[in-house]
C-alpha positions as CSV (number, residue, x, y, z in Angstrom):
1,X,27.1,-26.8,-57.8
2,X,25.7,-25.6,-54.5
3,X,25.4,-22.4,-55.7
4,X,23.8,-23.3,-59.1
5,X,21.3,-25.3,-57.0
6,X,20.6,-22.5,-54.4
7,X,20.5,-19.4,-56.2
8,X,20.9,-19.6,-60.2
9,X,18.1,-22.5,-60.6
10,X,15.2,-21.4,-58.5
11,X,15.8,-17.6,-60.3
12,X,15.5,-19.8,-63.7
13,X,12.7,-21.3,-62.3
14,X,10.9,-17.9,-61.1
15,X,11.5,-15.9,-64.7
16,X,10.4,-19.1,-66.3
17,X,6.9,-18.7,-64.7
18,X,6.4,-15.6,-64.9
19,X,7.2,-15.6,-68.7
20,X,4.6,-18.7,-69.1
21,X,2.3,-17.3,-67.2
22,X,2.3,-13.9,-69.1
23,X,2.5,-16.0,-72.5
24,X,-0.2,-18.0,-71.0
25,X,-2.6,-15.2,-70.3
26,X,-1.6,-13.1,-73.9
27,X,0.4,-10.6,-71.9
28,X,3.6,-11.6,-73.6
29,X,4.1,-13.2,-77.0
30,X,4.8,-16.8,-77.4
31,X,7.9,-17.1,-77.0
32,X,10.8,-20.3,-76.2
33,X,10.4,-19.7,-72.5
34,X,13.9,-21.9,-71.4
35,X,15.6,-19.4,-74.2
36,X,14.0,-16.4,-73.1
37,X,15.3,-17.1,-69.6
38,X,18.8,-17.9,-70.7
39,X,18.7,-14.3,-72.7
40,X,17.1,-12.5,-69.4
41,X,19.8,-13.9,-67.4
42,X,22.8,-13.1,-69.4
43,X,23.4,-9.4,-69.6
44,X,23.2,-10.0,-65.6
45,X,25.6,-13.0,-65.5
46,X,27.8,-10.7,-67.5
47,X,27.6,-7.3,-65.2
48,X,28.4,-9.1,-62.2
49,X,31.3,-10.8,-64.5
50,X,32.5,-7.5,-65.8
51,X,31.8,-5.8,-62.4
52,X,34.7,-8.0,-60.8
53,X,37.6,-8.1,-63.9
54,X,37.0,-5.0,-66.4
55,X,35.4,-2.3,-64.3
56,X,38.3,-1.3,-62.1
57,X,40.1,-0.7,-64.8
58,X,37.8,1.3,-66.5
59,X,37.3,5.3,-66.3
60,X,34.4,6.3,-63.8
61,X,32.3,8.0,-67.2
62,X,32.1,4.5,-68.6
63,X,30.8,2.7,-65.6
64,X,27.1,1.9,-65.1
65,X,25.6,1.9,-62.0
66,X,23.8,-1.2,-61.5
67,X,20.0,0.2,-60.6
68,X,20.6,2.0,-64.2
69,X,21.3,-1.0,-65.8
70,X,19.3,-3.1,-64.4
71,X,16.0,-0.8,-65.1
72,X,17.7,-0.4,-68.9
73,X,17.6,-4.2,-69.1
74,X,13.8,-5.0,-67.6
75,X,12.7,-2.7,-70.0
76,X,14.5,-4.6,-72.6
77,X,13.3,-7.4,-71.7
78,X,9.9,-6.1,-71.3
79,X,9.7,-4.5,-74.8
80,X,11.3,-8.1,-76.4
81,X,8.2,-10.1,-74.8
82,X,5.5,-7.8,-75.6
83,X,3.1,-8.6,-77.9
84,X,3.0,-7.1,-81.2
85,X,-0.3,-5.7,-82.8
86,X,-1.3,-7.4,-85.5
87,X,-0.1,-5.5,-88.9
């Protein structure tokens, strides 16, 4: 709980501001902002997850450093909230 309350909440918290605020100013699309936080977070939750149970026992060719995955996921995440030109 402590940690939920010190760390995971107020990083919610953040990522859900700075997605209103870009949906707010038409930077990103509208978008369910709690569910677009919960999607942003996961592949994180995960890497630290996987970095402490799979990854030791994986060959060194499939590990993924995390700067490279965390700059493969921003721009995920980047691309998913942009907005779309009108067709």
């Amino acid at each position: 709980r402590f940690f939920y309350d010190a760390v995971v909440r107020p990083n919610m918290t953040l990522l859900a501001t700075i997605v209103q605020r870009g949906v707010d100013r038409g930077e990103f699309r509208d978008v369910d902002v709690a569910a677009a936080v919960h999607v942003w977070m996961a592949p994180l939750v995960m890497k630290a997850i996987w970095a402490h149970s799979m990854q030791p026992c994986c060959p060194p060719e499939d590990v993924v450093e995390p700067d490279r995955y965390l700059r493969t996921h921003v721009d995920f995440v980047l691309r998913a909230l942009a907005k779309r030109p009108p067709r």
